[in-house]
N, C-alpha and C positions, 0 to 999 in steps of 0.2 A: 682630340689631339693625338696623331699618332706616336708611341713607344719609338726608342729608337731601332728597336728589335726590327718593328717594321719598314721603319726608312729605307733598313736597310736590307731588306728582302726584295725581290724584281714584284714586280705585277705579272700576276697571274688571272687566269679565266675562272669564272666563277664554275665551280660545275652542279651548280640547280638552275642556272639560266639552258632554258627549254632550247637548245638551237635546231630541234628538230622542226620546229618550226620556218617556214619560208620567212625571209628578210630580218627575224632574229639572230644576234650576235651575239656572246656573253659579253658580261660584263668584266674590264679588270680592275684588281681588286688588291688586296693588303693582305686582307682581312683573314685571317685561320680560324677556323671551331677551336676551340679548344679539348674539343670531345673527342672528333672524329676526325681535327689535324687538316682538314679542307679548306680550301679557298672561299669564301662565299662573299657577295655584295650586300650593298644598302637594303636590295627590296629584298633580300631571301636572308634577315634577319632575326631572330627569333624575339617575340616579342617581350617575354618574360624577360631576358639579357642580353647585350649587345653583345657579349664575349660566343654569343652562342648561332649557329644556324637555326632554320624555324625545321628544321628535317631532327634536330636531335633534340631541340629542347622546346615541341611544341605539344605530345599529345598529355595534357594537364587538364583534369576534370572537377570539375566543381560540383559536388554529390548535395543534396537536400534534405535534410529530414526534419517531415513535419508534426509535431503532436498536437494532441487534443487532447481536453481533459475539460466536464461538466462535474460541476459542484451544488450539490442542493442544500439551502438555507431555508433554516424555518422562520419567516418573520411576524411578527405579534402585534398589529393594526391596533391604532387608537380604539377601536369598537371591541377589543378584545378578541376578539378573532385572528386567527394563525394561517397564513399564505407559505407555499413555498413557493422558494423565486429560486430559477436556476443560473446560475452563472457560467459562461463559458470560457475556456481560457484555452490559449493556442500559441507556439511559439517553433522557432524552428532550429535545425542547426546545420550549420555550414562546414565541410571537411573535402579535403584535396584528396584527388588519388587519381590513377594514370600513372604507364611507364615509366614515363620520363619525369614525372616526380618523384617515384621511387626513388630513381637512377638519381636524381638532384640531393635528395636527400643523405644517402651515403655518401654520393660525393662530400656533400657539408664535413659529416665528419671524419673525415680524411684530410682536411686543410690542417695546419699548424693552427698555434695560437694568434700571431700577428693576422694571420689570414682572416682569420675567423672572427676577431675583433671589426677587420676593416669590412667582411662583409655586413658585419651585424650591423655596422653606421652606415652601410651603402643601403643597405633593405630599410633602415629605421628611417632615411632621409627620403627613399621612393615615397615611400606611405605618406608620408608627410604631404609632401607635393601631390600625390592619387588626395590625398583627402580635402587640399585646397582648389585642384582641377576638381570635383565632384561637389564642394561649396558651391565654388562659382558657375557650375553648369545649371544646379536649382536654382539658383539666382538669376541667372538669366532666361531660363523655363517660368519662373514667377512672371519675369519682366513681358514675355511675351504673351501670355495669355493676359495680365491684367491694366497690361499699359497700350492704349492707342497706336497705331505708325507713326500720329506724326510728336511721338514722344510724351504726350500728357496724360497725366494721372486720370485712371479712370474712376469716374464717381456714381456707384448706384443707388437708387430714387427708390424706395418702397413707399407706401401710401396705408395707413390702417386703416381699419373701416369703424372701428370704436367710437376712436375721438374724431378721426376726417382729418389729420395731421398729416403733415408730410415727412420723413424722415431721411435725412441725407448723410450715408455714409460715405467716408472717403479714406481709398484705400492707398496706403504709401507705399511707394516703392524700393526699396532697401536698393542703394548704391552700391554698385560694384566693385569692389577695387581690385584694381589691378595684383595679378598673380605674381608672388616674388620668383625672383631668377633662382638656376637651378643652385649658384652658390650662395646664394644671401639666404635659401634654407639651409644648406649644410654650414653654415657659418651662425643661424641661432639656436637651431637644435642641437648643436652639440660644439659649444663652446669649448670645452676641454681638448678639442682636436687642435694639432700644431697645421703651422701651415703647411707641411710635407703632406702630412695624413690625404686634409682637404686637395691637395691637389692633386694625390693622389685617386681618391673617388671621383671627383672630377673625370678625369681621363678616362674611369671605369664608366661612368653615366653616359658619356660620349662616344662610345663604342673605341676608346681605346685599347 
């Protein structure tokens, strides 16, 4: 929903729409960075934020670090006798860096305190939502590899050769449910918000 800031602004051309290109046209548009003050459209959005162009708030890197660590155990077998068994253990860690995360990051702290509250419930409610879209995409990655097309539980047959038994396991499909709207999260995770707050973040998730 647009501000009324922007109502009342003219429509302007986006300037990341390419019109160097033959039979391309920009796009008009509301929409201002708030970084760099520019007009920009729907597709030339920054994905991280609505409030933002993908020119100023896109190069954001996700770095890896992986360790390893082998541990040896002496262990003391029923016969009396001492084995060592090695253990492996491996774990990783995940950390941001890139310009324009820097540049995000002071920005942060530079907002007031009302700000800084309302983005803390705008980011706490994204995650939310990211972690029930990412539920439900294994869910339906399960669904697809272990459920037939025309919808039925798939059941697989192994046969031992010991006893000459048949063994029939049958695998369930966990049900889907549907993904809640973007306010019926921000209305359970953070009960303590008034209705101003909420519909304020609102307008922020909508590219207000």
């Amino acid at each position: 929903m647009p501000t009324k800031e922007q109502e009342e602004q003219p429509l302007q051309d986006c300037v990341l729409c390419d019109t160097s290109l033959p039979g391309v046209l920009a796009l008009k548009t509301k929409d201002i960075c708030i970084r760099c003050k520019k007009p920009f459209c729907t597709l030339h959005t920054s994905t991280f934020s609505p409030r933002y162009c993908n020119y100023c708030l896109s190069d954001i890197t996700l770095l890896q670090d992986k360790f390893e660590k082998v541990t040896e155990h002496h262990v003391r077998l029923k016969d009396g006798r001492e084995e060592l068994l090695r253990v492996k253990h491996s774990c990783r860690h995940l950390r941001l860096d890139g310009p324009d995360y820097v540049w995000y990051v002071a920005k942060v702290q530079s907002v007031t305190d009302d700000e800084l509250t309302l983005l803390l419930e705008f980011h706490r409610s994204i995650v939310s939502q990211l972690e029930t879209d990412s539920d439900t995409r294994k869910i339906r990655a399960f669904q697809a590899v272990y459920q037939n097309p025309d919808g039925r539980t798939v059941v697989s047959t192994r046969t031992t050769q010991t006893k000459k038994t048949t063994e029939t396991k049958v695998t369930r499909t966990p049900k889907v449910k549907a993904a809640p709207t973007l306010e019926e999260t921000l209305r359970k995770n953070n009960p303590t918000l008034s209705e101003k707050q909420i519909q304020q973040m609102l307008k922020i998730m909508q590219g207000a």
